[in-house]
N, C-alpha and C positions, 0 to 999 in steps of 0.2 A: 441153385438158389444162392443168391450173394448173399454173404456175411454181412449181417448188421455193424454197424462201426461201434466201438466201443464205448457205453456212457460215460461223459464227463464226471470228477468225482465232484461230489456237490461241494467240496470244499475251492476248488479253482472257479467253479459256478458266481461262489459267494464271494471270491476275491476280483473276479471281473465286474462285477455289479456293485462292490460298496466300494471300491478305490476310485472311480470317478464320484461320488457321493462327499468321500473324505475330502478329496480334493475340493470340490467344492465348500464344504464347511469351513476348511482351512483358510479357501480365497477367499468367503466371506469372513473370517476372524480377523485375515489379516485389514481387509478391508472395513471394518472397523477400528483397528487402531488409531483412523483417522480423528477419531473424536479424543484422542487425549490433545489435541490442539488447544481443543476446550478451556484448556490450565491456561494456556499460554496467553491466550484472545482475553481469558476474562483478567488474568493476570496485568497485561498490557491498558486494555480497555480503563483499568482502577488507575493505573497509573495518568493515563489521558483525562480522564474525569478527573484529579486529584489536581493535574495541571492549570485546567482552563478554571477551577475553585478558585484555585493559589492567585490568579494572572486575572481575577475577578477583584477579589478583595483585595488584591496589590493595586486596580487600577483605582477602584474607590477611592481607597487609603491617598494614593496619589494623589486624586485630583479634589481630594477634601485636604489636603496641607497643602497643595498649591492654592486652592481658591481661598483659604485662611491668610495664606501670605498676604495675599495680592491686596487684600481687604485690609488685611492692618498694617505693612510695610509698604503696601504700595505695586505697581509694577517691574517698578524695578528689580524689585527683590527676584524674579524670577529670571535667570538668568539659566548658561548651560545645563546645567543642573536636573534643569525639570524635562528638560529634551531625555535627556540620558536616562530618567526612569521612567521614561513613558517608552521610549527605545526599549528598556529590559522588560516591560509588559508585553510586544510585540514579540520581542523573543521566546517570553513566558510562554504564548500562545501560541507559536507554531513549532514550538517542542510537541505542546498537547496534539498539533494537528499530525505532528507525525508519527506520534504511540495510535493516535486516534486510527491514522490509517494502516497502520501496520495491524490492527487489531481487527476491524471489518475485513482487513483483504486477507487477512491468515483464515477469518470463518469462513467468507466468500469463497477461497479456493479449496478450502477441505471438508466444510460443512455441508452449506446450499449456496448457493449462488443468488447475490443480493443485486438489485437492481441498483443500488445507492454504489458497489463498486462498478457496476457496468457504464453509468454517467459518469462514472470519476475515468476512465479509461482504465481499468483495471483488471485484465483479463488470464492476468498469468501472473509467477514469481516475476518474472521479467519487468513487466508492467507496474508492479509495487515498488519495484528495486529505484525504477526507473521517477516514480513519484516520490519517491520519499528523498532519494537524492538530491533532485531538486528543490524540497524544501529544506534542505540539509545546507544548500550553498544558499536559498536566503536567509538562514541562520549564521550565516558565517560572515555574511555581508551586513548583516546588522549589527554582527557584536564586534566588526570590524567600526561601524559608524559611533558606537559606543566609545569605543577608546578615542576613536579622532575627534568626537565633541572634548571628551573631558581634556586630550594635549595636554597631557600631563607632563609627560618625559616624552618630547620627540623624537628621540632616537629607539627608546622600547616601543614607541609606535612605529616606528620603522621597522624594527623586527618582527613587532606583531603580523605587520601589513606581507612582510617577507612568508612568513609562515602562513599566512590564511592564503598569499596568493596558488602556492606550493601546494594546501589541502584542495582548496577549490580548482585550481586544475587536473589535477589528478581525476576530480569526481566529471568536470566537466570530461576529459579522455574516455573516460568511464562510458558516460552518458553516448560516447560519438561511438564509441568500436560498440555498443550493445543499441545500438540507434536500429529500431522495424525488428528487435529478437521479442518482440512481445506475443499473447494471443496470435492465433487467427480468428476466433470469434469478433474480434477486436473490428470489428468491420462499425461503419459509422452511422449506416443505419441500427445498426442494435442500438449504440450507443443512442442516436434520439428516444428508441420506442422505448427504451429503459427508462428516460428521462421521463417520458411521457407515462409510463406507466407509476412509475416513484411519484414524479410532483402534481399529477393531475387525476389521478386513479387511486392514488395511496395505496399501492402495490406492492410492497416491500420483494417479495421472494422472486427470483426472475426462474423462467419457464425459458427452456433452450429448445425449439422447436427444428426439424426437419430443415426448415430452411436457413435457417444457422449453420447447421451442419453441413449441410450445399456449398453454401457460401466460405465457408473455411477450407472445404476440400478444395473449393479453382481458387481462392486464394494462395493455397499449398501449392498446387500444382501451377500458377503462374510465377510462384518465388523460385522452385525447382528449374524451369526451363528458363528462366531469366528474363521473362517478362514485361514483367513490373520491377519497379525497387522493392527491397525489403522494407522501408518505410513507408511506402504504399498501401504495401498489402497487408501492415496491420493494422488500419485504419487511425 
């Protein structure tokens, strides 16, 4: 008669069964630290709201002492001048559009996924970097036109122009060597049915289905074996 094997002590029993358990609670704890973004989104968000206020009542403001001028001094009285603060309303507002966007695409990537960043092409860090920079250099090309309306001191607009060319290339370099590191979700049918779901369905929260997931895997795997371009395949 063979010996029975010997009982396990119930104390390694209870260490095999609750350390995958642990671990799990843990990878969920961690997995919610995602919501301290939270601070950051609603922190951002106030400042973009506070923006397009400010770039509201500055454009009134403006165009009630221009149309005041115009009425009692005449047309002439308007001269560079009214260019250059309707120029820094324009700036005012695409400051706010890129807190605005830094603020949607920080919940969108760590929260839920919003159909309002998926129409914007917004499908990764990459993707945000990638938008806001480029409203970054039409910020620079405007308060570049700013200074060249007012010609004040031609040669500190020459250095100005020196230094904005210098920032703006750099982000344009930027923009070329991180050119297709975006999403692979980023495919352009999503991008319609997002659209379509946000402005004709009133759909806010986007649903990443099965075939999304398809669709990004032979995207990956056509970037891998060389394919496609990398700017292809993130739509």
């Amino acid at each position: 008669m063979t010996p029975s094997p010997p009982a396990r002590p119930p104390s390694a029993a209870r260490t095999s069964t609750d350390e995958p358990s642990r671990r799990e609670w843990f990878s969920e704890l961690i997995g919610r630290t995602r919501f301290v973004v939270l601070i950051a989104v609603i922190a951002v968000l106030l400042v973009s709201f506070s923006l397009f206020l400010q770039g509201t009542l500055l454009a009134l403001h403006t165009i009630w002492d221009s149309w005041r001028d115009t009425l009692t001094q005449g047309v002439a009285s308007q001269k560079g001048e009214l260019a250059v603060e309707f120029l820094e309303i324009v700036s005012t507002m695409l400051k706010a559009v890129v807190f605005y966007l830094i603020g949607v695409g920080l919940y969108s990537l760590f929260i839920t996924p919003l159909n309002l960043t998926s129409a914007l092409g917004v499908e990764s860090l990459a993707d945000l970097e990638q938008k806001v920079v480029s409203v970054i250099i039409v910020i620079l090309g405007v308060t570049f036109l700013e200074h060249f309306v007012r010609w004040e001191k031609p040669l500190d607009t020459l250095y100005f122009a020196g230094a904005l060319a210098l920032a703006g290339g750099a982000l344009v370099f930027f923009q070329r060597v991180h050119r297709g590191s975006g999403g692979d979700l980023g495919q352009p049918q999503a991008k319609l049915r997002a659209r379509q779901e946000l402005f004709e369905n009133d759909t806010e929260q986007r649903h990443i289905d099965d075939h999304d997931v398809a669709l990004a895997e032979q995207a990956t795997l056509a970037k891998q074996s060389g394919k496609v371009d990398a700017a292809e395949g993130s739509g």
